[in-house]
N, C-alpha and C positions, 0 to 999 in steps of 0.2 A: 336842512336849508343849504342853499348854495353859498361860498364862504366869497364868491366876489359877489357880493351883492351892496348895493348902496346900502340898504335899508340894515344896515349894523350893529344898529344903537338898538341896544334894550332898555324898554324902561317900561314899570307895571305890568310887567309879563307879557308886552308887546315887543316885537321886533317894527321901528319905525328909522325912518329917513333921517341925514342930517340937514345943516345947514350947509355944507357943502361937502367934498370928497379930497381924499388924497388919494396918491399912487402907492402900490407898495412892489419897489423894485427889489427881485432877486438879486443881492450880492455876488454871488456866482457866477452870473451872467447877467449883467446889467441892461441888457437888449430885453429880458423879457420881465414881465410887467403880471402880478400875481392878483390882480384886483385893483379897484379904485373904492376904497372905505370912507362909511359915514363919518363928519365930523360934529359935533356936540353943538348947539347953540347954547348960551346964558342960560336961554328960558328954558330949557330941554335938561340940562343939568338941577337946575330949581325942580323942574318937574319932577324927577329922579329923587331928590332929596325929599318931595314931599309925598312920592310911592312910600319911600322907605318907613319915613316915620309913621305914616299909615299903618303899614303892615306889619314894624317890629312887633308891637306888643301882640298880634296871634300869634307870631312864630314864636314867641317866647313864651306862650302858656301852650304851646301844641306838646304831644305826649312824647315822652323820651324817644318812643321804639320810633315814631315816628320821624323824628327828625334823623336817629341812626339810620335809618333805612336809606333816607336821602341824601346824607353822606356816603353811605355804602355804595349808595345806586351810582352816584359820580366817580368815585372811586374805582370802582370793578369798569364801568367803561372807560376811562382814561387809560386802564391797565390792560384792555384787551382790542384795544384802540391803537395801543402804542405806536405799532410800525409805521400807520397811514399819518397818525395827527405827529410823528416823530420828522417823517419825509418833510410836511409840512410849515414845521417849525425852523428845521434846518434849512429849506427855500427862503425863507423872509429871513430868517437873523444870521445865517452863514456857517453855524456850527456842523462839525460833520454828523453822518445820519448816526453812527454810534451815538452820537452826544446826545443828538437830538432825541433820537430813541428811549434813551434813557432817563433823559428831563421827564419826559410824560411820565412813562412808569412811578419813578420819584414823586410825581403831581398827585397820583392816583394813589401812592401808597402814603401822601399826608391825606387826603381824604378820608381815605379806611382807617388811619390812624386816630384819625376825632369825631370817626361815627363810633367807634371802642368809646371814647373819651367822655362821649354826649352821655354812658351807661355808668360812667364813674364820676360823675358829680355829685359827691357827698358836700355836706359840712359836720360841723364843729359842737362837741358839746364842751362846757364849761363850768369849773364852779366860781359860782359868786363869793365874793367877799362880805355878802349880806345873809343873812339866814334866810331860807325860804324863798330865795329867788333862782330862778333858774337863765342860761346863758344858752345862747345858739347866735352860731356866726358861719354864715349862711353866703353865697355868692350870685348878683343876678347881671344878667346884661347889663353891657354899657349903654345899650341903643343902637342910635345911626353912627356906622362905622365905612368911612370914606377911605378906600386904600388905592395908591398909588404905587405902582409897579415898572420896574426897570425893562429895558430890551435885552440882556444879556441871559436874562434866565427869567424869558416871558411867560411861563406855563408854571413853573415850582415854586418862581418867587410868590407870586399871584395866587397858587394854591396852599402855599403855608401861612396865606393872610385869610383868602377866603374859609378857606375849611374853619380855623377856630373860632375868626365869627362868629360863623354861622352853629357850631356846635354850642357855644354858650350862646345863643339865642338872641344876637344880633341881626340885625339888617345890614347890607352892604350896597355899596355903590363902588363901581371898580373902574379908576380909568388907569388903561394900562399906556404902556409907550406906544409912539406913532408908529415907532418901526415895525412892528409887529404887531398888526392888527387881527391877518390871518388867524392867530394862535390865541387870541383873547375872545373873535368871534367862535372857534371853536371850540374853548372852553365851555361861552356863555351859554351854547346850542347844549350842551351836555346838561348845565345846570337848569336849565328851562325843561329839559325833558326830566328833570327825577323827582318831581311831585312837590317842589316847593314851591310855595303860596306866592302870587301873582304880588311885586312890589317885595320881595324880602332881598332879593339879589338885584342889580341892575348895572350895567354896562353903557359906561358914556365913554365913547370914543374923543379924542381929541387933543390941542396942544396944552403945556402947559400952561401957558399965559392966559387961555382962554378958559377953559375945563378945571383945571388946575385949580387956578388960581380963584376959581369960583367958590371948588371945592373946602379949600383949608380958609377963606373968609365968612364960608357961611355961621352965623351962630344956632340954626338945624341941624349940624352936625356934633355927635361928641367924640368923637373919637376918630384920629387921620394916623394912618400905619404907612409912613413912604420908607422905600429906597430908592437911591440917585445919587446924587453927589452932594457935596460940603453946601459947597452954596447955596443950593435949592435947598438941601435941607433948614438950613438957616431962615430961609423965607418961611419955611412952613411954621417952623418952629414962632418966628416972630410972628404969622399969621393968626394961630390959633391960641396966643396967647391970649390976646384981649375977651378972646369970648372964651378960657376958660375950657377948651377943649384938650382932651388927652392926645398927646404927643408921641410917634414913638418912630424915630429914625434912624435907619442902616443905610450908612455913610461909605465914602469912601477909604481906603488906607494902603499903606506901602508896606506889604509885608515881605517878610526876610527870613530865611533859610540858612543857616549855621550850619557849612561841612566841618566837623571839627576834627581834630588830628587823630582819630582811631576810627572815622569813618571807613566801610564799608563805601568803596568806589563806586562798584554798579548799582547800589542802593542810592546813592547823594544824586546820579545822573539819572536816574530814573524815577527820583522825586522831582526835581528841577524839571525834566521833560511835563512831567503831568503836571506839577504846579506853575510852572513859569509859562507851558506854551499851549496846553489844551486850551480849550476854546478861542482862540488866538490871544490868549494872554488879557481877557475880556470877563475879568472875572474881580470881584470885592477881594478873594483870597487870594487870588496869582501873587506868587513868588517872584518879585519883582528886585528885589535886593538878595543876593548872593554873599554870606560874608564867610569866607574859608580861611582857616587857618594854614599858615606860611609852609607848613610840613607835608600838604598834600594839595596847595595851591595846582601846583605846575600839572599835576598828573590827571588832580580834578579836571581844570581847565580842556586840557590834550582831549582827554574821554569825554567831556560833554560839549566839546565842540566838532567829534567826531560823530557822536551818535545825532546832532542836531540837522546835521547835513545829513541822515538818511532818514529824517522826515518827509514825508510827503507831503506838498500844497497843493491844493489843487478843488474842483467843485466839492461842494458839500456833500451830494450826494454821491459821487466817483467810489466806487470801491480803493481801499486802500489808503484812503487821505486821511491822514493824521489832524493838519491842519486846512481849515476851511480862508473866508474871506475874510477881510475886515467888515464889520457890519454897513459902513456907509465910506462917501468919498469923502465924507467931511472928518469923520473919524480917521482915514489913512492918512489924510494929510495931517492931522495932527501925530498921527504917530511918525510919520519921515520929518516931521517938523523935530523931534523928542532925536532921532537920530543926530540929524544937523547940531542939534543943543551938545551931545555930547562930543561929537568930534571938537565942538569949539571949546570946550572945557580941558582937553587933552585925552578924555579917555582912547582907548586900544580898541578897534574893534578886531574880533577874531572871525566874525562868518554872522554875514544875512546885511540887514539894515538898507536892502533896495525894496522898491516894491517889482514887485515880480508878471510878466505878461508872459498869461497862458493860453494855450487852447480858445478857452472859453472869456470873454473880457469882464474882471469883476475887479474887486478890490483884496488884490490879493496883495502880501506883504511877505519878504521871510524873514523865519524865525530868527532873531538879532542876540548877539552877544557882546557884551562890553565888557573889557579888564580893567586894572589900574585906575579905580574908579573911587572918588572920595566919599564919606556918608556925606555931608552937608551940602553936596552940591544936590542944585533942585533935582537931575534927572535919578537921584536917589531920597529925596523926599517927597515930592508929586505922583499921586497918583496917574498912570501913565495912560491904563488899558489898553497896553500895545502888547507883541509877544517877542519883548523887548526885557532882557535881564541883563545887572550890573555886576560886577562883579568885586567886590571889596577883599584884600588880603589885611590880615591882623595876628597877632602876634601872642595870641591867649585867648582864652578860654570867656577869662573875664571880661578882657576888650571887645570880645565877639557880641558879649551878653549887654553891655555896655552901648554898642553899637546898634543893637538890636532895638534896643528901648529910645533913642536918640530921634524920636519921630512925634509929629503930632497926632501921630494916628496907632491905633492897639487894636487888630481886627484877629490876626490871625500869625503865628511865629513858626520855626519849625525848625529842629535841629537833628542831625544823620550822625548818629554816636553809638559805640559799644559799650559805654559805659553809665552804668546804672549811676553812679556819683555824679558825672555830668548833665545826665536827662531828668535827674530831683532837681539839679541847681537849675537847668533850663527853665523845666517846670513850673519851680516856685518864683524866679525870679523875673523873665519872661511877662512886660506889661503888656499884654494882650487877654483878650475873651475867649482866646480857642489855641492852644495847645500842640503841636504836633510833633511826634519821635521817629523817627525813620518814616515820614509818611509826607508826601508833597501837604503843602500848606491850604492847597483846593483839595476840599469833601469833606463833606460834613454829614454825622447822622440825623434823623429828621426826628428822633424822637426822647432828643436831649438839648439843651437850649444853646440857645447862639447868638454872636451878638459881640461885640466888643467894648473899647475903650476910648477913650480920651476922646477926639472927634469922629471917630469911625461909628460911633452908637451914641442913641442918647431914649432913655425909656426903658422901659422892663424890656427882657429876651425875648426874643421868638422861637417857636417852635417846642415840642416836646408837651410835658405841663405847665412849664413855665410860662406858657402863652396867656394862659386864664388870669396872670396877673395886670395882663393888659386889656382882656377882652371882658375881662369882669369887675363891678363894682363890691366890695367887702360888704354885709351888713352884719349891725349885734344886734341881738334881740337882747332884751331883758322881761322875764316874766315871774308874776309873784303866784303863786297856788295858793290859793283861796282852799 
């Protein structure tokens, strides 16, 4: 199907119209204009919810090989797919085409990861504490499963939800962000063509307020998988409590990177590149707090503000761009807003913090460095999504670690050390859900769980096996042999 087409919206294995249409502008070049996309009505979303519940229950008695197959089948095309639906993705949300490239693959290879998974669904056997009874504990669908997807990783976020769904034999309804609609009808088109049942998947485009908010109020639904930010999360959470539905959100957070005094230089600066500025710094994991010890402050600093200036900005697709656009105008201005905030607080800036007019007119930004930067000041507790990094000096090991943990948020940590004493203590001490030792604080593997702490998560993990404890209901059996 043609990917600017009104008619967007999937629902009961029809591709149908919305209630009206949005624009979806290239970041890049904001002159050009990649489609105009269906958007959801009330009743259009109802409709959707009552495909689903329709059709959970065949897809969950249909036969293992079979539903492997159809995980397989989306999988192997996302992955031989990659370069065109990569181009694609990188037009609408601004990431460069490596990035983009790779999101799909990633997309495709959680696919193929839980058509494997669909084949290794055992349960449990048990001894009773009664003579002559026998125990089995057993796992089945949750049902209808409404998931909610972000624009900064529109294809992987939305594939590490859809895939285990659908592998434990749920039905989905999937409204992804506005921003990126391109990249959700492309997906849909893939899941329509690999033989699954008319109403098990469905695609309602639209905003949150409208679509949204339909979604986590319905008492049709049991189970809503968002990420987005604190606040919406909070709605959703408050949404689906009165009816009793399962909950499971990935939040926002400020995560932090510890150079500590035996680091390796070129390693701390080329964590910090990949954590703090890839994707322009539009990422749940971006290294966003910088806390270095007083011993290798200065030289740190010198080198990663050295190597920050021979990034490249520029189109997404350009060869050679390191960093792409800000995804919208409303997102740049809040990131030169976050600049302004810190010059009033006193930090140093050492290089970037303009927005930058290229070639091509988009929302571009450069990469930003700040020194002399306190923890408790907001622009080091707020989630920023800019490619925007602070920089904190401290005086130990333990102040680092101390510093580290000083947030209402635990998504992701990350410390550049040669020593094995230091990276147990990091390790164990480190309030966070994800770990990281000489490694930027963004990537993660796809078939180990993920997820945080404090307000940056709330619900079982995602991804890996860990999934099934969200997309499945526990049962025990008890039986007596006659």
């Amino acid at each position: 199907m043609s990917l600017n087409r009104e008619n967007a919206l999937y629902i009961g294995g029809e591709w149908c119209h919305g209630a009206s249409t949005v624009a979806n502008i290239n970041p890049s070049n904001i002159s050009e204009s990649l489609g105009d996309f269906a958007q959801a009505s009330q009743a259009q979303v109802h409709q959707a919810i009552a495909c689903a519940r329709e059709a959970q229950p065949v897809w969950a008695k249909t036969p293992l090989e079979q539903k492997q197959k159809v995980l397989q089948t989306i999988g192997d095309e996302l992955i031989a797919r990659c370069d065109d639906l990569g181009r694609l993705l990188s037009s609408e949300e601004g990431k460069p085409f490596a990035e983009g490239r790779g999101e799909i693959y990633r997309a495709g290879q959680f696919f193929q990861y839980y058509a494997a998974e669909v084949l290794r669904q055992m349960g449990e056997m048990a001894e009773s504490v009664r003579p002559g009874v026998q125990v089995e504990v057993t796992r089945e669908a949750v049902g209808v499963v409404a998931i909610i997807s972000p624009w900064n990783f529109p294809t992987a976020t939305a594939s590490w939800k859809i895939a285990p769904a659908l592998a434990f034999g749920n039905s989905v309804i999937w409204k992804p962000a506005n921003l990126t609609p391109a990249s959700a009808v492309a997906l849909a088109d893939i899941i329509h063509r690999s033989g699954l049942p008319a109403g098990v998947f469905n695609l309602v485009l639209g905003s949150g307020s409208e679509v949204g908010d339909t979604l986590i109020h319905s008492s049709e639904i049991d189970a809503v998988s968002f990420t987005g930010s604190v606040d919406v999360g909070r709605k959703v959470a408050a949404a689906t409590a009165p009816n009793f539905v399962r909950c499971q959100l990935e939040m926002g957070s400020k995560n932090a990177l510890v150079i500590a005094e035996d680091a390796d230089i070129n390693i701390a600066v080329e964590s910090t590149i990949a954590g703090s500025f890839s994707g322009t710094g539009q990422k749940c994991t971006a290294s966003s707090r910088l806390i270095v010890l007083d011993s290798v402050h200065d030289a740190y600093v010198e080198a990663l503000s050295a190597r920050m200036q021979q990034l490249k900005v520029g189109h997404a697709l350009e060869d050679g761009v390191f960093m792409g656009p800000v995804v919208d105008e409303r997102q740049l201005s809040s990131n030169l807003k976050w600049v302004e905030r810190a010059h009033e607080l006193g930090a140093e800036l050492v290089t970037g913090g303009e927005r930058l007019t290229l070639e091509n007119d988009g929302y571009y930004m450069a990469p930003t460095l700040f020194i002399n930067t306190q923890n408790d000041w907001d622009i080091n507790q707020e989630e920023l999504f800019a490619p925007m990094a602070c920089v904190q000096r401290v005086g130990s090991l333990d102040e680092a670690i101390a510093k580290v943990n000083e947030t209402r948020f635990g998504l992701t940590a990350g410390i550049v050390t040669s020593s094995l004493r230091s990276s147990a203590l990091f390790k164990q001490q480190a309030q966070t859900g994800c770990v990281m030792v000489n490694l930027p604080t963004a990537g993660t593997d796809y078939h180990v769980p993920f997820g945080g702490r404090k307000e940056s998560s709330f619900g079982p993990r995602e991804q890996g096996q860990y999934a099934r404890d969200f997309y499945t209901i526990v049962k025990t059996a008890y039986q007596r042999a006659y």
